[in-house]
C-alpha positions in Angstrom: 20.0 -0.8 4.0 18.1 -3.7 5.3 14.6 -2.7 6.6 12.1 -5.0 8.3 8.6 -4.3 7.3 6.4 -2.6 10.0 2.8 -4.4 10.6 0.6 -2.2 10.1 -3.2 -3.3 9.8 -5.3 -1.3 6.9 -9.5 -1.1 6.9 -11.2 -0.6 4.2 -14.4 0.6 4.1 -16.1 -1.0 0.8 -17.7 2.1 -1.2 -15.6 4.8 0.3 -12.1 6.3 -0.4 -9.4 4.2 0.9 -6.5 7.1 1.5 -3.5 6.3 4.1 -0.1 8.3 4.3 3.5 7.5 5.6 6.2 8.8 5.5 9.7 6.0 5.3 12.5 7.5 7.7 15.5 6.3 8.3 17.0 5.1 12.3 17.5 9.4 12.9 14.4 10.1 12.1 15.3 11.7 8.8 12.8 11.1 5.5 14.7 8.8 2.7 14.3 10.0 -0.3 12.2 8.6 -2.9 13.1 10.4 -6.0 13.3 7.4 -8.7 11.5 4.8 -6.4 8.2 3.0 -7.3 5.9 1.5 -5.2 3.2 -1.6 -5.4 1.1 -2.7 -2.8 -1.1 -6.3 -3.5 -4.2 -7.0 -1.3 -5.2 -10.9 -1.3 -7.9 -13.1 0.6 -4.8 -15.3 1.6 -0.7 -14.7 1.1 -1.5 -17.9 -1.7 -4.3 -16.4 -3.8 -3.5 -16.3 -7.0 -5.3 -13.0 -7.7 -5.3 -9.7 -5.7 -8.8 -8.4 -5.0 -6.7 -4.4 -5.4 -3.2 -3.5 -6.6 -2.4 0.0 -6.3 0.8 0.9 -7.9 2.7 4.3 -8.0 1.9 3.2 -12.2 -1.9 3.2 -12.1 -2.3 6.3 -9.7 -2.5 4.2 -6.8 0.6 5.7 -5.0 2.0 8.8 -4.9 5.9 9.1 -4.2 6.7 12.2 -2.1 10.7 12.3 -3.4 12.5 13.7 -0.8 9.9 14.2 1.8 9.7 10.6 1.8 6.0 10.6 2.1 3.9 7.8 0.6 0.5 8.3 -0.3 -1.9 5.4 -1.0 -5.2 5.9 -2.6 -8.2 4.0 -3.7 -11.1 5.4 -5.3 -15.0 4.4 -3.7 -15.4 2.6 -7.2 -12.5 0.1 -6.3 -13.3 -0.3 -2.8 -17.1 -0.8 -3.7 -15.8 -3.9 -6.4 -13.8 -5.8 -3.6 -16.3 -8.8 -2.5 -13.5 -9.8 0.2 -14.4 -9.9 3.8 -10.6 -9.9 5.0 -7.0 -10.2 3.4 -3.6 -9.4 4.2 -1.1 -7.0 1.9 2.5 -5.8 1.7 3.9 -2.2 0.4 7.0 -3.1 -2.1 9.5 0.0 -2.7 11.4 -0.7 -6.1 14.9 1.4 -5.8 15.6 2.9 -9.5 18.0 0.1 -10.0 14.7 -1.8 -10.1 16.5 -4.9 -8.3 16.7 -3.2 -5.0 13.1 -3.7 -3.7 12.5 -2.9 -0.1 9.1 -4.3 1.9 7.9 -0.9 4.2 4.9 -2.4 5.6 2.6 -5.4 5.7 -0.7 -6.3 7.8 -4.1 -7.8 7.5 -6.8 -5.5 5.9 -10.1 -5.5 7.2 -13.1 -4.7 4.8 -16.1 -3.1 6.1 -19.6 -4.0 4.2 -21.1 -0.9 2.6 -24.9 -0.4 4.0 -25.5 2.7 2.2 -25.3 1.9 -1.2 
């Protein structure tokens, strides 16, 4: 199955709990199943940094696979947001099949950070 990733633009607000959801359906409309799938998502200043200022991985409790509701949960705690000294950056969200060489892209975008005042 060939997807094209959707743009989708993330903000982050630095010093509070980044938490987004989506669900990956297929052309009907139906939920694909992501029972044995991983997931990583990089964030970087620019696509050539050689360092992400995040990576949030179904691994480190950064994404949450919702099997066969095909829901996708992305979470980072106030403590990561609050360490990012970014201003902007851009991402992708990688699905890894469990063939782990069938990687599919679901999304990408530019993230926005917001400064923290209250700190």
């Amino acid at each position: 199955m060939t997807t094209h990733p959707a743009k989708h633009n993330l903000y982050v607000y630095r010093g509070a709990t980044l938490s987004e959801a989506v669900t990956w359906k297929d052309e009907n409309g139906i939920p694909i199943d992501l029972t044995g799938f991983t997931a990583r998502m990089h964030m970087r200043e620019t696509m050539d940094s050689a360092t992400p200022f995040l990576t949030l991985t179904t691994e480190n409790g950064g994404i949450t696979l919702g099997g066969a509701a095909g829901t996708i949960d992305i979470l980072a705690s106030a403590t990561a947001t609050s360490a990012i000294t970014a201003t902007a950056g851009v991402y992708d969200l990688e699905l890894v099949a469990s063939d782990t060489i069938t990687v599919t892209r679901l999304l990408e975008g530019i993230v926005f950070i917001s400064p923290e005042v209250t700190r």
